[in-house]
C-alpha positions as CSV (number, residue, x, y, z in Angstrom):
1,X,137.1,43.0,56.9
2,X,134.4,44.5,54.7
3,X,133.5,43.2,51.0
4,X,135.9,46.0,49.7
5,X,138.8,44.6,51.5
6,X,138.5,40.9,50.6
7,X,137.5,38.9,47.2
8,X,136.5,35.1,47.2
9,X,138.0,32.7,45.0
10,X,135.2,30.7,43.0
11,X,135.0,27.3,43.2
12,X,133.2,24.1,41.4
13,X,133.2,23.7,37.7
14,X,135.4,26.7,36.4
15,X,135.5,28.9,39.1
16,X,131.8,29.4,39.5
17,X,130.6,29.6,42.8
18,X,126.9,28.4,44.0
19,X,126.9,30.5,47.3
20,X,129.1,33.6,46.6
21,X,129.7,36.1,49.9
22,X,127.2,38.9,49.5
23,X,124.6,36.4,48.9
24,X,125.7,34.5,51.4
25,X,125.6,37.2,53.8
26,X,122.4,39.0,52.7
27,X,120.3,35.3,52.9
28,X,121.9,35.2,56.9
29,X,121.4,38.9,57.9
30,X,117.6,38.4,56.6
31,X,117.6,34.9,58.1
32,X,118.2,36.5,61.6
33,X,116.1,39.8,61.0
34,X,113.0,37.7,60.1
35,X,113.6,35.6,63.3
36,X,114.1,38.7,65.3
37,X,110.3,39.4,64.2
38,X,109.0,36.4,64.7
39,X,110.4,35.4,68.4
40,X,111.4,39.0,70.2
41,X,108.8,40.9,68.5
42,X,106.0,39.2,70.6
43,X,107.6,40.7,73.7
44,X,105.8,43.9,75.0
45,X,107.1,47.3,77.0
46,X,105.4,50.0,78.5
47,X,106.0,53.5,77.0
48,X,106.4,56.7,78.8
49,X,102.5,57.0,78.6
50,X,102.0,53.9,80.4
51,X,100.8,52.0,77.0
52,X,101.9,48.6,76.3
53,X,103.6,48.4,72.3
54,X,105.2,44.8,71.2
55,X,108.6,44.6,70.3
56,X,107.1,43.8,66.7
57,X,105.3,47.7,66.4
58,X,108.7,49.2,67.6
59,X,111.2,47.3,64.4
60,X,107.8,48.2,62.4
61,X,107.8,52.2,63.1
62,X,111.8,53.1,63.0
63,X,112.8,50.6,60.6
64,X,110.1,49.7,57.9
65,X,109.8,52.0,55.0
66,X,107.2,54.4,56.0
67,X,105.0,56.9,54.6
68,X,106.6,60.7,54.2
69,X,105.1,62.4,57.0
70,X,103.9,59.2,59.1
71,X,107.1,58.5,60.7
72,X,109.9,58.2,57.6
73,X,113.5,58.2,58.3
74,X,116.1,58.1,55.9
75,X,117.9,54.8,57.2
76,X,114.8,53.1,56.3
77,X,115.7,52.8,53.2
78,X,118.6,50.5,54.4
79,X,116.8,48.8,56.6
80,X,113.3,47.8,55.1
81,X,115.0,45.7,52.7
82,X,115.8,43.4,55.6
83,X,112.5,43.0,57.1
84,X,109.9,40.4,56.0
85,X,106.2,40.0,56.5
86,X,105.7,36.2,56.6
87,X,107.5,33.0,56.2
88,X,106.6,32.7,52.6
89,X,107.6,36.8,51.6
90,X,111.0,35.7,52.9
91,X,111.1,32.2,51.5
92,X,110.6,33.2,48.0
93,X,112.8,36.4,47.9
94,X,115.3,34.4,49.0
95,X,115.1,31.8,46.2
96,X,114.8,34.6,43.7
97,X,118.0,35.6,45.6
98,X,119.9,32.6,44.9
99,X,118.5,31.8,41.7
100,X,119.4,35.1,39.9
101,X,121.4,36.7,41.5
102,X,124.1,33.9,41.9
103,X,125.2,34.2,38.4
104,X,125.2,38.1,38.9
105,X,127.6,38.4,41.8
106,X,129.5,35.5,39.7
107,X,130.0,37.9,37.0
108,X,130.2,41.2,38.4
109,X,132.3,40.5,41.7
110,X,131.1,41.3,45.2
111,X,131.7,44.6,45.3
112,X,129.7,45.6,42.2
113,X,126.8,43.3,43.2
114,X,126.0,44.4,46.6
115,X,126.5,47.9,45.3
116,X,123.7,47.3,42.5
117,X,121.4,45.2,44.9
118,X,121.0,47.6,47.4
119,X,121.0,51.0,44.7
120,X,118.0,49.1,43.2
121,X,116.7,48.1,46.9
122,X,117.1,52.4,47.8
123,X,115.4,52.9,44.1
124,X,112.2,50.7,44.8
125,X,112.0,52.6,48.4
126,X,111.7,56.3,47.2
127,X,109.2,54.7,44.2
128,X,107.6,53.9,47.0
129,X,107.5,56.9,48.9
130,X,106.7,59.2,46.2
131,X,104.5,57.2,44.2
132,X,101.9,55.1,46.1
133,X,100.2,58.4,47.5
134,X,99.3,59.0,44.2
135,X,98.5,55.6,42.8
136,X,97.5,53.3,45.8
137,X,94.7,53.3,47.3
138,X,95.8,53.3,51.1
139,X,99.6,53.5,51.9
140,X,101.2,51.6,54.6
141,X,104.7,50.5,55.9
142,X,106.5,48.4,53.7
143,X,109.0,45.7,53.9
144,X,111.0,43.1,52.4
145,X,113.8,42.4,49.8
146,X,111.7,42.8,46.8
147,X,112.8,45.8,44.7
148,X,116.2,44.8,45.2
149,X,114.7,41.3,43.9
150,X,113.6,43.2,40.7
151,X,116.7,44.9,40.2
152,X,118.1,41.6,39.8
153,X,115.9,39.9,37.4
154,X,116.3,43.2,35.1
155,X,120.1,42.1,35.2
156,X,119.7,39.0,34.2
157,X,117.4,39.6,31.6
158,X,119.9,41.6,30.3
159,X,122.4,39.6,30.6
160,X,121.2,36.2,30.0
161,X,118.5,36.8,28.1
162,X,118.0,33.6,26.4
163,X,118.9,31.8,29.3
164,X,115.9,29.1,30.1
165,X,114.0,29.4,33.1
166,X,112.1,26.2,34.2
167,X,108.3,27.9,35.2
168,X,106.8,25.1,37.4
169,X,110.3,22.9,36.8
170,X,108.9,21.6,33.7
171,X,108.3,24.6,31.1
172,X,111.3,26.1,29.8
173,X,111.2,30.3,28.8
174,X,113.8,32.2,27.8
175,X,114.6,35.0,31.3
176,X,113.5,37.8,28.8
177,X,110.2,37.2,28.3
178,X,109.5,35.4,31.7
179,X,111.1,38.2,33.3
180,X,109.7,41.0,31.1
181,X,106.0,39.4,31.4
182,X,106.6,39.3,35.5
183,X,107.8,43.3,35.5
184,X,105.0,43.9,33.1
185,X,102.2,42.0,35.3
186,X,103.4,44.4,38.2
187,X,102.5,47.9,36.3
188,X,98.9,46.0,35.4
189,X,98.8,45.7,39.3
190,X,99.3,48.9,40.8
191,X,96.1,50.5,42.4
192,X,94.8,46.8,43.1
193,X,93.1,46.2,46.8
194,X,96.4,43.6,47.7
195,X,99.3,44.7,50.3
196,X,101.5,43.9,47.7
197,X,103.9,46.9,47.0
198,X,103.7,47.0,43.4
199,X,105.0,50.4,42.8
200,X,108.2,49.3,44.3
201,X,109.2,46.0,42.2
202,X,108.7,48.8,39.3
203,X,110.8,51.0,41.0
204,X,113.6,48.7,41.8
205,X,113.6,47.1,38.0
206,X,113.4,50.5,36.3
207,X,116.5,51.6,38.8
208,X,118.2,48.6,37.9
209,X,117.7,49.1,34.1
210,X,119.0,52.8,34.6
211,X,122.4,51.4,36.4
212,X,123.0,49.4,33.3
213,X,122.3,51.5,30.6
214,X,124.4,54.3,32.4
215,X,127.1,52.1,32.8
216,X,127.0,51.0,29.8
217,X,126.4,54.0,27.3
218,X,128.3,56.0,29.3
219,X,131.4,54.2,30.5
220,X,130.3,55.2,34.8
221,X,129.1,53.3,37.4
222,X,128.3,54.1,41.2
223,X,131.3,51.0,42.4
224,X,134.2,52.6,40.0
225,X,132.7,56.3,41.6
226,X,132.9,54.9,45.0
227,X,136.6,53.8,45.0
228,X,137.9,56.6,43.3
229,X,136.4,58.2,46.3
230,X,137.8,56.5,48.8
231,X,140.8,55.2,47.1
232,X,142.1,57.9,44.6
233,X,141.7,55.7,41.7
234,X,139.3,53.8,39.8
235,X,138.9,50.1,39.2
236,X,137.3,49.2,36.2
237,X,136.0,45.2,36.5
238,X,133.6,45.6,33.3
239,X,131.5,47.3,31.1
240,X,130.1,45.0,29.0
241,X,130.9,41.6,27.6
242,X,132.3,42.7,24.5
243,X,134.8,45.3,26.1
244,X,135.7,42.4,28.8
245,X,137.5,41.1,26.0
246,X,138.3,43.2,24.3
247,X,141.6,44.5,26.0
248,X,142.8,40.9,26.7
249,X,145.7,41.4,24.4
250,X,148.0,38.4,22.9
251,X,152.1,38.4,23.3
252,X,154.5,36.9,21.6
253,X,157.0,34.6,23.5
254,X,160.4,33.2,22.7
255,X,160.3,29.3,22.5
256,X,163.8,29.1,24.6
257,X,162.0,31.6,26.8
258,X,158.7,28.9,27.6
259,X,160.8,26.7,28.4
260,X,163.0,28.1,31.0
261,X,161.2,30.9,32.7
262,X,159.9,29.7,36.3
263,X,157.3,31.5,37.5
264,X,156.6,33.0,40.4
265,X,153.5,30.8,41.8
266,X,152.3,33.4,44.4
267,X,152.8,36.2,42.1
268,X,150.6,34.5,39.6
269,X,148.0,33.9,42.6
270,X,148.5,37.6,43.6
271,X,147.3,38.4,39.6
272,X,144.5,36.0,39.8
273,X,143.5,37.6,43.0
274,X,143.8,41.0,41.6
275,X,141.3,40.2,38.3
276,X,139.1,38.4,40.5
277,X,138.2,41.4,42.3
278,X,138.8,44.5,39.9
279,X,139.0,42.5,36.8
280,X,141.1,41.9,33.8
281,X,141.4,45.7,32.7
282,X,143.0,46.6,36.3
283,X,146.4,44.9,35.4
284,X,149.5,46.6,34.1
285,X,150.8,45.4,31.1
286,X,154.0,43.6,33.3
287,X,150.9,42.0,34.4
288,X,149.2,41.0,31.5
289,X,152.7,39.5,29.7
290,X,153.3,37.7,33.3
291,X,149.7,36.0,33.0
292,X,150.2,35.2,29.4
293,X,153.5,33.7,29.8
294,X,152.5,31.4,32.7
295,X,149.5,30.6,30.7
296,X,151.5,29.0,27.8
297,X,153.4,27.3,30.4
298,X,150.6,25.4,31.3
């Protein structure tokens, strides 16, 4: 069943979920790619010329990001976001993971948030390719989860932007300026002597930042595109926090009515369901009354 097919029901303190599914999932799927490195990758084979190559060289040259010309593909654009090159590259992507990106999936649904990670994750990956011939001094494979990473803390700078983020666990800043300063440190970088792939953290915030704005300003983004694709119609879960609300629309009920109308449990579930995964704005108006008459119930 893929993420399109199923929704999750939050849970803990009004339907807020600490492990959402794509989170979930991406933190395994690197889990098991990093240990696919670090155990099988020091097995060797002998090529065709007689040469001995480790397992580790092989997941390096068809599915790290490399250099146009020097062995790219186009699946590695997938693919490199799932490949690490030490315990503490994975370690900390994953906790920016969790700790950002959490609220995000939260917020957005599934759906949209894998959708958005991995755009910004494909975003940072051409930056890459493009852009470090000209502005790096040597250019190499590259992994890891990183400019999918940045395309995340854009979001939530965007969207929490006063939200205080505890540097060392002890100094509060608001996610806009701790945020802003980290994207900003990574332009200052680029060129430096460090394997760090600095050209694609820019890449996969500015991406991220062009998602939002799009979506935004012009009422489009790449999930809504992709069901109308598949499915024939379009389902809009947000497009901004004003508009979420905006359409939530009050009805007037008869007191008599309140009080003798029993409602259908599972079709109330089967509404729930339905927002939790499209959002509010996918519901008919049946739909809307329904939920607003069981509300007052309660």
């Amino acid at each position: 069943m893929s993420f399109n097919d199923r929704y999750y029901r939050p849970r803990m303190f009004g339907g807020f979920s600490f492990f959402p599914p794509v989170i979930k999932y991406l933190m395994i799927i690197n889990g098991i790619v990093f240990l696919i490195q670090v155990f099988i990758g020091q097995f060797y084979f002998t090529d065709d010329f007689g040469r001995a190559i480790s397992f580790e060289d092989y997941l390096i040259k068809y599915f790290a990001l490399m250099p146009l010309g020097e062995g790219f593909k186009p699946w590695q654009l997938i693919t490199f976001q799932f490949m690490h090159g030490s315990f503490s590259h994975i370690l900390f992507n994953m906790l920016y993971m969790w700790m950002f990106g959490t609220e995000l999936e939260n917020l957005w649904g599934s759906k949209k948030f894998l959708i958005y990670y991995l755009t910004c994750g494909i975003g940072a990956g051409l930056t890459q390719l493009f852009l470090a011939p000209i502005f790096e001094h040597s250019v190499g494979p590259t992994v890891g989860a990183s400019g999918g990473i940045y395309g995340l803390l854009m979001a939530f700078a965007i969207y929490f932007p006063r939200r205080p983020i505890y540097l060392y666990f002890f100094i509060p800043i608001p996610a806009m300026y701790l945020i802003g300063f980290m994207i900003l440190l990574e332009f200052f970088s680029v060129g430096d002597l460090s394997l760090t792939a600095h050209l694609a953290h820019i890449g996969g915030a500015l991406i991220g930042l062009i998602y939002i704005l799009v979506e935004k300003n012009f009422n489009w983004s790449l999930d809504s595109a992709i069901d109308k694709l598949f499915y024939g119609r379009s389902f809009k879960s947000y497009s901004s926090y004003k508009s979420k609300y905006q359409d939530v629309e009050y009805y007037e009920i008869e007191e008599e009515q309140k009080s003798t109308d029993d409602f259908d449990q599972e079709e109330i579930d089967r509404i729930l369901d339905k927002i939790s995964k499209y959002g509010y704005q996918s519901l008919t108006e049946k739909e809307k009354r329904t939920l607003f008459e069981a509300s007052k119930k309660l």
